[in-house]
N, CA, C and O atoms as a printed pandas DataFrame, in Angstrom:
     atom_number atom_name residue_name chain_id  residue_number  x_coord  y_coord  z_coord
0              1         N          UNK        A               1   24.535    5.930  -12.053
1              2        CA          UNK        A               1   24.514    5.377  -10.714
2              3         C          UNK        A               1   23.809    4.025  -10.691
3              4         O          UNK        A               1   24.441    3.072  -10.236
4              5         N          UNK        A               2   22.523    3.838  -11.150
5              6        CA          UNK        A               2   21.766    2.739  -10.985
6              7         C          UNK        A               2   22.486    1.052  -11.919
7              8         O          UNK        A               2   22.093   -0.115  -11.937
8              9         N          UNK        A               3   23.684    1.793  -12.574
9             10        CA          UNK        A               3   24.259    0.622  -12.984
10            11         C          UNK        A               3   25.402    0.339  -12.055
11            12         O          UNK        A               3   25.532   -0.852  -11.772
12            13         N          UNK        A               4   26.148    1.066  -11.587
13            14        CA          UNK        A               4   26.687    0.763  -10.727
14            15         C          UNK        A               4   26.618    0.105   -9.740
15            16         O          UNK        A               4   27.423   -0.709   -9.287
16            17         N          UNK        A               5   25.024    0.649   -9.129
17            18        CA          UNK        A               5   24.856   -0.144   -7.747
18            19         C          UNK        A               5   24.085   -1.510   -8.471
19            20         O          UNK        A               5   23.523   -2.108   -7.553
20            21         N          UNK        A               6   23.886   -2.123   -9.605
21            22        CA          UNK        A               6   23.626   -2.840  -10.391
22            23         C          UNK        A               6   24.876   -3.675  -10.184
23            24         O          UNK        A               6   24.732   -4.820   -9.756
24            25         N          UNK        A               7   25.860   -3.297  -10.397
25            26        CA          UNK        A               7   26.815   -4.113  -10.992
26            27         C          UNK        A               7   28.057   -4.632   -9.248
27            28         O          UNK        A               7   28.960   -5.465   -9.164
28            29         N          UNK        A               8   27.497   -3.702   -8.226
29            30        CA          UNK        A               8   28.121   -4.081   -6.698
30            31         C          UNK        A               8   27.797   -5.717   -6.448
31            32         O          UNK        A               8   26.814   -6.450   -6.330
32            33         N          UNK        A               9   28.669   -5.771   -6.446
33            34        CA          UNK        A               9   29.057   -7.479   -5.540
34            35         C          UNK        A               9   28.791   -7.653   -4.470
35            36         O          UNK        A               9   28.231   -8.595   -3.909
36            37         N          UNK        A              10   29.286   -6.505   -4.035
37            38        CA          UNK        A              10   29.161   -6.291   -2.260
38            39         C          UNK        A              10   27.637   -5.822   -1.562
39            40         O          UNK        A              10   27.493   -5.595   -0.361
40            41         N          UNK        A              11   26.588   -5.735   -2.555
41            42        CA          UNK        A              11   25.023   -5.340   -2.160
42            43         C          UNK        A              11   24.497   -6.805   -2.437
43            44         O          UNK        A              11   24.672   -7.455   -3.467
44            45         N          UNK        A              12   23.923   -7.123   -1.479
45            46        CA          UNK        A              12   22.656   -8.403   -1.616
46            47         C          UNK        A              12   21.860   -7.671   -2.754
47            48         O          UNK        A              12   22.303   -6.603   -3.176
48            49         N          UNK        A              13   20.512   -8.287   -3.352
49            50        CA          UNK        A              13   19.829   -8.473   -4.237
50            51         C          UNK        A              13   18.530   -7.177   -3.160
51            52         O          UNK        A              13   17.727   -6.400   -3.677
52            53         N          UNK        A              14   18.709   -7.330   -2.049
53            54        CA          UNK        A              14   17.943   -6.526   -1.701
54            55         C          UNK        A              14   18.325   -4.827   -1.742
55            56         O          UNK        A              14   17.881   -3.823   -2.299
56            57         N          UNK        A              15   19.426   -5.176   -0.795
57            58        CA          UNK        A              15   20.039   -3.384   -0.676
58            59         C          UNK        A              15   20.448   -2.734   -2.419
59            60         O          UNK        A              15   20.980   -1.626   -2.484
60            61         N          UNK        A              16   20.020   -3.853   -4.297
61            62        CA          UNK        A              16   20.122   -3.705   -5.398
62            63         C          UNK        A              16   19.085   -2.429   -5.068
63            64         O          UNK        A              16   19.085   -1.201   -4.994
64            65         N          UNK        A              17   18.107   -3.708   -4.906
65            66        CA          UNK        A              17   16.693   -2.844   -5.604
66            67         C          UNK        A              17   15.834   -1.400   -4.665
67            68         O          UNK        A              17   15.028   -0.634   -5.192
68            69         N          UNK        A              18   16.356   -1.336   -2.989
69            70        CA          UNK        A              18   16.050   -0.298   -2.197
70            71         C          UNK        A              18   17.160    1.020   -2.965
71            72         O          UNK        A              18   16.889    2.221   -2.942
72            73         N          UNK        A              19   18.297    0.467   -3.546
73            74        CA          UNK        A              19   19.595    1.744   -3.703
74            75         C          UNK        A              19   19.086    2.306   -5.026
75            76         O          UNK        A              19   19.060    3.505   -5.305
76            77         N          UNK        A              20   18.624    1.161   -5.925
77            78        CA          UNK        A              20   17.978    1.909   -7.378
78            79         C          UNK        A              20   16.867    2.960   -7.194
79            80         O          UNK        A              20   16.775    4.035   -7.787
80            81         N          UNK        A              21   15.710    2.245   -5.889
81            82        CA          UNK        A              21   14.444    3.158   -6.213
82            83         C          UNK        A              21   14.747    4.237   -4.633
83            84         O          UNK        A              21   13.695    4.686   -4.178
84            85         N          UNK        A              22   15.968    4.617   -3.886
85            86        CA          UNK        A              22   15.535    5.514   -3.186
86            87         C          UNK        A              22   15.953    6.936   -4.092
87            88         O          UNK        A              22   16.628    7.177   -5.093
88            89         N          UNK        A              23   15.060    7.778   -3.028
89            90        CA          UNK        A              23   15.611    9.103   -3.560
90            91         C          UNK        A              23   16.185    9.947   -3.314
91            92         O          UNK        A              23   16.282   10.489   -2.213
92            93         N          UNK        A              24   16.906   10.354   -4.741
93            94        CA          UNK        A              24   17.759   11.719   -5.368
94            95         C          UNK        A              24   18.713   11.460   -4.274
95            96         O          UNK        A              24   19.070   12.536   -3.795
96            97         N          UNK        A              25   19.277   10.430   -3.682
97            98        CA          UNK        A              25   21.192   10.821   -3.401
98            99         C          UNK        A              25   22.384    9.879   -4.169
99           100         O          UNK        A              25   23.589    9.847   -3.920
100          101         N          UNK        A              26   21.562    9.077   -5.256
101          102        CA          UNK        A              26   22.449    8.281   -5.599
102          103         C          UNK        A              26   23.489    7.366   -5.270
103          104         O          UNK        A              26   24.342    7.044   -6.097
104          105         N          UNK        A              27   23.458    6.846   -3.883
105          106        CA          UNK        A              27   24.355    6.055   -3.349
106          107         C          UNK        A              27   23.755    4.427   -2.968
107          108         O          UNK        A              27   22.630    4.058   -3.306
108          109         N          UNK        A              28   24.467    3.795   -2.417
109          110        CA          UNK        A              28   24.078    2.568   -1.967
110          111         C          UNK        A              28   24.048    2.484   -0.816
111          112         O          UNK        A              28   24.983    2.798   -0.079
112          113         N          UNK        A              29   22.539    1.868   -0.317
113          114        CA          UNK        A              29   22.234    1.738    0.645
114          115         C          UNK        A              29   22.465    0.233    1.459
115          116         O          UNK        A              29   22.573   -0.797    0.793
116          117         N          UNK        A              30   22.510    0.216    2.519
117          118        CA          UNK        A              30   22.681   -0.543    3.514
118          119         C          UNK        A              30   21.893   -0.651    4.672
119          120         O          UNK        A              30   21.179    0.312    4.953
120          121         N          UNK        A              31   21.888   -1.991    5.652
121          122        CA          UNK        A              31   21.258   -2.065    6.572
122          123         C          UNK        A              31   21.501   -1.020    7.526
123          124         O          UNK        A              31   22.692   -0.784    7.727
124          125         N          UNK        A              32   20.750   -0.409    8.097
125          126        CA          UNK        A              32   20.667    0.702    9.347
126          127         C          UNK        A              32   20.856    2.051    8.911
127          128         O          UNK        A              32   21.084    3.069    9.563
128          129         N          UNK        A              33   20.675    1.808    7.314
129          130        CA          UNK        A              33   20.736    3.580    6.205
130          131         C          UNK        A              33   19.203    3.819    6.641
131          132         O          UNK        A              33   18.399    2.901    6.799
132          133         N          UNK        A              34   18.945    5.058    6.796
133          134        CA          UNK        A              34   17.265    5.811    6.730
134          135         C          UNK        A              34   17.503    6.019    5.314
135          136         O          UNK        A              34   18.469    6.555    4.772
136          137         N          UNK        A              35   16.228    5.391    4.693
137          138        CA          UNK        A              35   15.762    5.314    3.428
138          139         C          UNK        A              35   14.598    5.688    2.935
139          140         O          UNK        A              35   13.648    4.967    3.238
140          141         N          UNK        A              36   14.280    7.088    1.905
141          142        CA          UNK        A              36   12.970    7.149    1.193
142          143         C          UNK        A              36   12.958    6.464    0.334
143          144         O          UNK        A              36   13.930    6.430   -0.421
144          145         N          UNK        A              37   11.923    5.713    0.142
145          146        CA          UNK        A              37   11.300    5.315   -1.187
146          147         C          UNK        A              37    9.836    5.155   -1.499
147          148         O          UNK        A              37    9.016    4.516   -0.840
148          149         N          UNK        A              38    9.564    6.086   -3.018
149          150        CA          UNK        A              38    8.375    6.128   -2.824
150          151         C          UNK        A              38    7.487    5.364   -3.133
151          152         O          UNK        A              38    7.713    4.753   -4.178
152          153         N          UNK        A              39    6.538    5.142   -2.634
153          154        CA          UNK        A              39    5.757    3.658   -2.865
154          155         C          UNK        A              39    4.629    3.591   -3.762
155          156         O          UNK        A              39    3.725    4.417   -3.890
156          157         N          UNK        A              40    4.886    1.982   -4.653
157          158        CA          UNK        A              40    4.483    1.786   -6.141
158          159         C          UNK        A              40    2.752    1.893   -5.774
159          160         O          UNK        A              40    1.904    2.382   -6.520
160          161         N          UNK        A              41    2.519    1.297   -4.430
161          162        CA          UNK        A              41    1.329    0.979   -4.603
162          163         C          UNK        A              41    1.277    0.542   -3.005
163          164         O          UNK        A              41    2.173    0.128   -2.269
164          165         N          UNK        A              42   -0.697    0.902   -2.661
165          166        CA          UNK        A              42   -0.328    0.723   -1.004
166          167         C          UNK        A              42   -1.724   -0.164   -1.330
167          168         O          UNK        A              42   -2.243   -0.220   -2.445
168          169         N          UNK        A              43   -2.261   -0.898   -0.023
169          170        CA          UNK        A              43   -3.105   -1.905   -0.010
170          171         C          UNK        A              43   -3.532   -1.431    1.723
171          172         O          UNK        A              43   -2.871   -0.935    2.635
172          173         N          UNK        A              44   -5.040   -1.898    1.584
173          174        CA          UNK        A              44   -5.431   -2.163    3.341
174          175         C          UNK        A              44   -6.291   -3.185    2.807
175          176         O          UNK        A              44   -6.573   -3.255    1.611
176          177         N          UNK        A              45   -6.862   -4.271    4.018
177          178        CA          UNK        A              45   -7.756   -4.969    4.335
178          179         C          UNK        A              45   -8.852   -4.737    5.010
179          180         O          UNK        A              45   -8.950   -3.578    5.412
180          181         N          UNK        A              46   -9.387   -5.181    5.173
181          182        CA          UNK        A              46  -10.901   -5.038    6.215
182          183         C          UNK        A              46  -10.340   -5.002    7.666
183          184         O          UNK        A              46  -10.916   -4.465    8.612
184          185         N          UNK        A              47   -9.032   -5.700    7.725
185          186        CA          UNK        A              47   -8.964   -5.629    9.219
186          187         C          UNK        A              47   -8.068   -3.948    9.904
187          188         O          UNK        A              47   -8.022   -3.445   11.026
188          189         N          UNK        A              48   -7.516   -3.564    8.624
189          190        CA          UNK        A              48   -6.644   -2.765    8.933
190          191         C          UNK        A              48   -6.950   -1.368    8.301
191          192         O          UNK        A              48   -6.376   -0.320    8.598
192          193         N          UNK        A              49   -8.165   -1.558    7.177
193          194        CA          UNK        A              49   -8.244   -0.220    6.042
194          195         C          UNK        A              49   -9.133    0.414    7.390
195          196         O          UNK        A              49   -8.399    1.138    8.063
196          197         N          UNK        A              50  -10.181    0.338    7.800
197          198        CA          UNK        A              50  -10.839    1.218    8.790
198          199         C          UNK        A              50  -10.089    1.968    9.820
199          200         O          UNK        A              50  -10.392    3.136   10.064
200          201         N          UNK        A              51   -9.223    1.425   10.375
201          202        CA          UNK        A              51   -8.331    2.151   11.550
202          203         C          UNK        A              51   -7.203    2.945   10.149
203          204         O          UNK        A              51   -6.105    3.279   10.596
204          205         N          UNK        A              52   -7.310    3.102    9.321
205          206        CA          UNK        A              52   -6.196    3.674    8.121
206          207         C          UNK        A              52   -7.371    5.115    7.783
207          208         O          UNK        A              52   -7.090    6.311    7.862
208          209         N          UNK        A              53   -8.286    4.688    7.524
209          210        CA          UNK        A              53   -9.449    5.783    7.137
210          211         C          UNK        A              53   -9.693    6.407    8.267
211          212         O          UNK        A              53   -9.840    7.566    7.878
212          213         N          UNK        A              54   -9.844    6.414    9.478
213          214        CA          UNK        A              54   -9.994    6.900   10.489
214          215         C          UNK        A              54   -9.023    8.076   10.655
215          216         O          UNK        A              54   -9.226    9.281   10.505
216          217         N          UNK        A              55   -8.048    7.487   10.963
217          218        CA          UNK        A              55   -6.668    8.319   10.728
218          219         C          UNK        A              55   -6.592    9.416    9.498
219          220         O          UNK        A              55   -6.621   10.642    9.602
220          221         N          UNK        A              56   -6.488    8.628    8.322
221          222        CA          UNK        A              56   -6.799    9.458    7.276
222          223         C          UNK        A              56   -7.681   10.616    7.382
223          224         O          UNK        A              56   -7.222   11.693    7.001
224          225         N          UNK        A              57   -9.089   10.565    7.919
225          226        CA          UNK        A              57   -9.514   11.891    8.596
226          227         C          UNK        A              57   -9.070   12.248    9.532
227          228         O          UNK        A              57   -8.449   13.257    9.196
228          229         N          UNK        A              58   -9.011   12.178   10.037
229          230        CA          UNK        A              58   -8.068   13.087   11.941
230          231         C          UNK        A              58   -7.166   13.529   11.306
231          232         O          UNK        A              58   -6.761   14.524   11.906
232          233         N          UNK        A              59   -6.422   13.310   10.132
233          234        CA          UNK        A              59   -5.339   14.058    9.328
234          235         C          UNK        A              59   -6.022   15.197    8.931
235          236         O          UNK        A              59   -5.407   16.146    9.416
236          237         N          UNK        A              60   -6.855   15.543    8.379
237          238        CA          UNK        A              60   -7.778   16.595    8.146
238          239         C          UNK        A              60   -7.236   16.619    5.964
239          240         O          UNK        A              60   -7.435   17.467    5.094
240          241         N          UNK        A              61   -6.660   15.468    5.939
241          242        CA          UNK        A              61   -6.651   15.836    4.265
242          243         C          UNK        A              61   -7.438   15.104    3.268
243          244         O          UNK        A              61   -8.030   14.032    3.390
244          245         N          UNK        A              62   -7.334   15.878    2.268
245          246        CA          UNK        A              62   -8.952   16.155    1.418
246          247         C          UNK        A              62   -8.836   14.878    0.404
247          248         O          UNK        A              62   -9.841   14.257    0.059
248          249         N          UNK        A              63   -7.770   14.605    0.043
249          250        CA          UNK        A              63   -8.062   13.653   -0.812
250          251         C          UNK        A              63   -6.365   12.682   -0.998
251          252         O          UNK        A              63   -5.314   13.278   -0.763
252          253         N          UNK        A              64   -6.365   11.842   -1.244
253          254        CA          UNK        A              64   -5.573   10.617   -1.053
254          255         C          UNK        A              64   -4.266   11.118   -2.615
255          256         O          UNK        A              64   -4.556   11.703   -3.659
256          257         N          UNK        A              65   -2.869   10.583   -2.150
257          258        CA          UNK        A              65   -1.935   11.113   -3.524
258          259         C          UNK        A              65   -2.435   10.292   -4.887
259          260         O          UNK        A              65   -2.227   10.862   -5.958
260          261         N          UNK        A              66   -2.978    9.198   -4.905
261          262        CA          UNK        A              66   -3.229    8.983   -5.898
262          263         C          UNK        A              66   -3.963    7.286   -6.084
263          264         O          UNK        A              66   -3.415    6.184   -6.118
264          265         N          UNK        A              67   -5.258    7.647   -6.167
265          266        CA          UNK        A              67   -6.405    6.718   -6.638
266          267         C          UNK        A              67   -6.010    5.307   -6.564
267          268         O          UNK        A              67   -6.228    4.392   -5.769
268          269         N          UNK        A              68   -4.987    5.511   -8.273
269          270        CA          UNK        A              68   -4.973    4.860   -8.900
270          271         C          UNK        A              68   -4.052    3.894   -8.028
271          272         O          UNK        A              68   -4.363    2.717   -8.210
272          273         N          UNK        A              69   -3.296    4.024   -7.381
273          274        CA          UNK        A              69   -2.380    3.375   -6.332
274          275         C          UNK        A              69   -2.638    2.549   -5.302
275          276         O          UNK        A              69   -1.946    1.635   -4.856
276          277         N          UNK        A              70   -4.156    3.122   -4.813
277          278        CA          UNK        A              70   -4.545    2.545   -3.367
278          279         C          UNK        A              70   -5.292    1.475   -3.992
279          280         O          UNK        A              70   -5.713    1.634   -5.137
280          281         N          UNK        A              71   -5.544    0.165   -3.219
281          282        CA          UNK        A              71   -6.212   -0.779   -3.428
282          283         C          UNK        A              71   -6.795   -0.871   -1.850
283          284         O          UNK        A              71   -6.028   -0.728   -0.897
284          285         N          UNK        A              72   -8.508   -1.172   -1.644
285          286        CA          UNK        A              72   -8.891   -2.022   -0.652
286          287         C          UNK        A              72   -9.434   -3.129   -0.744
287          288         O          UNK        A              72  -10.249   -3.359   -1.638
288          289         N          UNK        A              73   -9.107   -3.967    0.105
289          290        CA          UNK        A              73   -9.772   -4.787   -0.119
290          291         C          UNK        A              73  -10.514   -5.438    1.315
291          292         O          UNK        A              73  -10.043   -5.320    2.446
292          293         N          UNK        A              74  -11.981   -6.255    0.907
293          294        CA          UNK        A              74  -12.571   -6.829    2.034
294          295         C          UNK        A              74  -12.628   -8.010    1.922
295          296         O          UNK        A              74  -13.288   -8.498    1.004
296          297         N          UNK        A              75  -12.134   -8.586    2.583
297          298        CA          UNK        A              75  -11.284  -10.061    2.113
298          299         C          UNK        A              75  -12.156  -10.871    3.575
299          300         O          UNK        A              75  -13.271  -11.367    3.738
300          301         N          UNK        A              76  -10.818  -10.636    4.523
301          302        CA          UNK        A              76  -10.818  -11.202    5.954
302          303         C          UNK        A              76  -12.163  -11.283    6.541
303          304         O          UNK        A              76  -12.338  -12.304    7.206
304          305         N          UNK        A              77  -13.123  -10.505    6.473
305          306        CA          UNK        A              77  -14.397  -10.676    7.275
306          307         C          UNK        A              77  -15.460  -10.359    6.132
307          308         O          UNK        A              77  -16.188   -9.369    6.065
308          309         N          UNK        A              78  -15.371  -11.549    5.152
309          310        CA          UNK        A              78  -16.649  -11.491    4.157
310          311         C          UNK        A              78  -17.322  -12.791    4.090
311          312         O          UNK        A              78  -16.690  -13.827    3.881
312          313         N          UNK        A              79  -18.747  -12.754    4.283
313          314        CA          UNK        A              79  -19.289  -11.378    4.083
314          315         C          UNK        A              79  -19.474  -11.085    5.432
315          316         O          UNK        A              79  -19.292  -12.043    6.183
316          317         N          UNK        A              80  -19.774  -10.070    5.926
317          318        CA          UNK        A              80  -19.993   -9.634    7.273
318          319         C          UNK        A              80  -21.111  -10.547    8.151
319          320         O          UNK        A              80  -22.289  -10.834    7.936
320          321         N          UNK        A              81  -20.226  -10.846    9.181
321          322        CA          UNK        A              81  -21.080  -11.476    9.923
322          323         C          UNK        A              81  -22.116  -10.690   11.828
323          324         O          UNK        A              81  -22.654  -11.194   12.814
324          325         N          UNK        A              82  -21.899   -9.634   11.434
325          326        CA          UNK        A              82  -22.791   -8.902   12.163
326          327         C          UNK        A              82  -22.726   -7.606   12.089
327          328         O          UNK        A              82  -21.861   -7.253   11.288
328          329         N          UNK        A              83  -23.488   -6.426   12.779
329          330        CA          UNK        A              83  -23.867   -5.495   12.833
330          331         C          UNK        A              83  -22.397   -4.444   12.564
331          332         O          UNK        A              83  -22.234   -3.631   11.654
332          333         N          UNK        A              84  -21.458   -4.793   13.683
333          334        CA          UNK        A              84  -20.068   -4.057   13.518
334          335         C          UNK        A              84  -19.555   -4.388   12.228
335          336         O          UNK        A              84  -19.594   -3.491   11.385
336          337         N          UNK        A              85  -19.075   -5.513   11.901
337          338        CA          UNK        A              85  -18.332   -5.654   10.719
338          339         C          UNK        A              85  -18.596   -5.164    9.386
339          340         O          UNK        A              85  -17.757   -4.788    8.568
340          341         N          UNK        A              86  -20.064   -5.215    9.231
341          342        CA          UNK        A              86  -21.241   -4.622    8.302
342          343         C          UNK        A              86  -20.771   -2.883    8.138
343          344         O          UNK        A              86  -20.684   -2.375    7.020
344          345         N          UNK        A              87  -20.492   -2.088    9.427
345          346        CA          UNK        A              87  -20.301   -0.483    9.613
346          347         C          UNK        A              87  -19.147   -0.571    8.966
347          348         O          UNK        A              87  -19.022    0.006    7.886
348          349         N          UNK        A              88  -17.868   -1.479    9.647
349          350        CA          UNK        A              88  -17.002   -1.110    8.854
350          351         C          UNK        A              88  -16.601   -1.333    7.531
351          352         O          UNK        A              88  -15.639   -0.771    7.006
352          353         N          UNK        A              89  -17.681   -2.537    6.733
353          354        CA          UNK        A              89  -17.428   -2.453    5.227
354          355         C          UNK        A              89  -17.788   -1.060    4.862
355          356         O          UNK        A              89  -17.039   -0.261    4.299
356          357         N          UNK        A              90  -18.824   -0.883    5.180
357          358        CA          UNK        A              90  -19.729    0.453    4.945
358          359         C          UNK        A              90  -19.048    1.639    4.369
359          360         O          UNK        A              90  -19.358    2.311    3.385
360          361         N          UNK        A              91  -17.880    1.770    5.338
361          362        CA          UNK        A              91  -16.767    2.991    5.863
362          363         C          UNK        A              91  -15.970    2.779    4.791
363          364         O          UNK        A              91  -15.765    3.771    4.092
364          365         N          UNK        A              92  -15.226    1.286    4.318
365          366        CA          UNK        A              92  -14.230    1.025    3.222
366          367         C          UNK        A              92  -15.120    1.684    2.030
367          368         O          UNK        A              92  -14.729    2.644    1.367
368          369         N          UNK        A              93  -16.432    1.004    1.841
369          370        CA          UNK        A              93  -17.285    1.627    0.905
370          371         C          UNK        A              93  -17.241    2.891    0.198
371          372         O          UNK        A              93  -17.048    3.209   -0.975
372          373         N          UNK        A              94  -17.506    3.584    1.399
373          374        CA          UNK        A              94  -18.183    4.756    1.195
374          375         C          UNK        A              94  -16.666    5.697    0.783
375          376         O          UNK        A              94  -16.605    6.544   -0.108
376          377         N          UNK        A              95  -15.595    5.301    1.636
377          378        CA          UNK        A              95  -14.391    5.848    1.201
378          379         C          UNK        A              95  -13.740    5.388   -0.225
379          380         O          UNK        A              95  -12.867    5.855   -0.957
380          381         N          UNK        A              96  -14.265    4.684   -0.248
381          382        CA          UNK        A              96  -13.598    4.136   -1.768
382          383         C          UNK        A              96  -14.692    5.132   -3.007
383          384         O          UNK        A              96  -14.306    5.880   -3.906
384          385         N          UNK        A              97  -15.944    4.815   -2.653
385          386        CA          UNK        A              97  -16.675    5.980   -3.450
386          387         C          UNK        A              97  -15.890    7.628   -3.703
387          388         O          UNK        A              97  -15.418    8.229   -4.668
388          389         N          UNK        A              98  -16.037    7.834   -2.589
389          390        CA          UNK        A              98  -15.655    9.361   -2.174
390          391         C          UNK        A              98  -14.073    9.536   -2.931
391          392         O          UNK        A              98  -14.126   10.205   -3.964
392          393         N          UNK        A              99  -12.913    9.109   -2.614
393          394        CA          UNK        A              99  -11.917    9.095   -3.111
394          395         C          UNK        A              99  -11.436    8.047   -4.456
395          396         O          UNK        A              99  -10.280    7.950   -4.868
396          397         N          UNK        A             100  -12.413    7.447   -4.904
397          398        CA          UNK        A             100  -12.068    7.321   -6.419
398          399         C          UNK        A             100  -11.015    5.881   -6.538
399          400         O          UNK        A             100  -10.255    5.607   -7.466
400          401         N          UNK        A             101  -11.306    4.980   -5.078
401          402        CA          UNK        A             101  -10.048    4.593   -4.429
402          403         C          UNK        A             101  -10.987    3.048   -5.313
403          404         O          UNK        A             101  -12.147    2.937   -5.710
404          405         N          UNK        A             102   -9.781    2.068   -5.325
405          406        CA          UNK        A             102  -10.849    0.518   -6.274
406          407         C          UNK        A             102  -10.748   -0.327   -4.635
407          408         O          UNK        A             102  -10.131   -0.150   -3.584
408          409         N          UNK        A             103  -11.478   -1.041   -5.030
409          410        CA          UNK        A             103  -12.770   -1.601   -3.859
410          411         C          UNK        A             103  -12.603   -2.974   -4.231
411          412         O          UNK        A             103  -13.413   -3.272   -5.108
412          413         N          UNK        A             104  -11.614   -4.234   -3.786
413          414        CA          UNK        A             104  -11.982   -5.669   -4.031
414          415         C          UNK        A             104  -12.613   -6.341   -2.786
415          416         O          UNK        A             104  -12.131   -6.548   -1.673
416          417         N          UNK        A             105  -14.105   -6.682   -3.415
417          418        CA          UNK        A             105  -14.555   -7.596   -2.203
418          419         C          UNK        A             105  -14.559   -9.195   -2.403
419          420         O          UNK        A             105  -14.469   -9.917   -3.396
420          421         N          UNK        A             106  -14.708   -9.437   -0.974
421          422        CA          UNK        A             106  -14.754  -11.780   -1.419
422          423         C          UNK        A             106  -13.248  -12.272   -2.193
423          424         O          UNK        A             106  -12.915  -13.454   -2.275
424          425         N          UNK        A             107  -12.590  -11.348   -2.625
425          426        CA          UNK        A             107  -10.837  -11.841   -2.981
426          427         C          UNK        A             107  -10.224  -11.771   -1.715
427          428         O          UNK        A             107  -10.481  -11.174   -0.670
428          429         N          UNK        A             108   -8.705  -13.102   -2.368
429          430        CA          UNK        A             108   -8.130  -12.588   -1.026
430          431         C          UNK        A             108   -7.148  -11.893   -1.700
431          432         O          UNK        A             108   -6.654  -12.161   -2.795
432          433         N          UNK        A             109   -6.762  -10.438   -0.513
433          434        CA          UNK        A             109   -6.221   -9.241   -1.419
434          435         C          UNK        A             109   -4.800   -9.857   -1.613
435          436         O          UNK        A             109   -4.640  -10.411   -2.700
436          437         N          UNK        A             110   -3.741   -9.860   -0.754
437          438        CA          UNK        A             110   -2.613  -10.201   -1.249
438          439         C          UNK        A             110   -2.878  -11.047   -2.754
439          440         O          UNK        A             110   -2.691  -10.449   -3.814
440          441         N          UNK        A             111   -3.275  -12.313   -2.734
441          442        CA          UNK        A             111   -3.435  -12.939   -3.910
442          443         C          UNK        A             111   -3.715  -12.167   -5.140
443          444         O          UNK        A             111   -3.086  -12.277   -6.192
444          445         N          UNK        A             112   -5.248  -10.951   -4.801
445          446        CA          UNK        A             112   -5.466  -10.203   -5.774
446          447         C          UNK        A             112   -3.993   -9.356   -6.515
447          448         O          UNK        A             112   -3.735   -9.472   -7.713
448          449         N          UNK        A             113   -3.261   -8.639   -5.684
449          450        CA          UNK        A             113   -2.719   -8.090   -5.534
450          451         C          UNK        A             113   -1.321   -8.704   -6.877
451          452         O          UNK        A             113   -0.880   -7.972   -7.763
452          453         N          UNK        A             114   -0.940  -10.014   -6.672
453          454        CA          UNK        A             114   -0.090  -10.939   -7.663
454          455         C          UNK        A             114   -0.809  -11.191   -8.548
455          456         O          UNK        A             114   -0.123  -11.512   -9.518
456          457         N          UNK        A             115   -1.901  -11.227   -8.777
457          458        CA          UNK        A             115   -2.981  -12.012   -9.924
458          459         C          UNK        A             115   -3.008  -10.366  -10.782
459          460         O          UNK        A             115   -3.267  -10.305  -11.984
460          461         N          UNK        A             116   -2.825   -9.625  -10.286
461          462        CA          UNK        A             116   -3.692   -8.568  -10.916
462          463         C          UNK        A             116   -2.580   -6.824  -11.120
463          464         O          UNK        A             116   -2.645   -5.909  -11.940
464          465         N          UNK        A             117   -1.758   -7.056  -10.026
465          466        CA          UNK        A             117   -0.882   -5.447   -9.786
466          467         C          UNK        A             117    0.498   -5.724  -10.332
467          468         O          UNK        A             117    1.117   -4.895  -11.000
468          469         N          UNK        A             118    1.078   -7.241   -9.941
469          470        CA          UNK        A             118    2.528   -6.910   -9.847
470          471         C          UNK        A             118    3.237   -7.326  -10.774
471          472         O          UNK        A             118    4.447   -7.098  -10.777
């Protein structure tokens, strides 16, 4: 299959690479197809990992699919410039301890992210 939808004329370069990595139906996908695919690697920031961890508990689950995958980073508000921003490094912190999760501070993450993941 994956050479096939490799070798379609009729798929942009995008609907290539969503039809190779979705899963187990083997077909080619298209705009307005519902598509799984499972993801290589996830990222939060300072502005967005706290409202992600939050959630993440109110989910009530114990530990994250896999470590090695998640990246945070505290990029956007470093170094903290007051009392709030300070709690919520704290929170990225302490969650990155707890779940085994890697922790970039003072980078900027996207950049990290090309310099270093992809």
């Amino acid at each position: 299959m994956r050479q096939d939808v490799l070798n379609d004329d009729s798929l942009t370069f995008a609907e290539k690479i969503i039809s190779v990595r979705a899963e187990g139906d083997g077909k080619a996908h298209h705009p307005g197809d519902i598509t799984v695919i499972p993801a290589d690697l996830a990222m939060a920031q300072d502005s967005t990992g706290p409202l992600a961890i939050k959630v993440f508990g109110e989910m009530g689950v114990a530990k994250v699919w896999d470590p090695t995958r998640i990246h945070l980073a505290i990029d956007h508000t470093f170094p903290a410039a007051d009392e709030k921003v300070a709690n919520l490094h704290h929170l990225m912190r302490e969650f990155a301890k707890k779940h085994g999760v890697r922790l970039v501070e003072g980078s900027i993450s996207h950049q990290h992210l090309l310099e270093n993941h992809v």
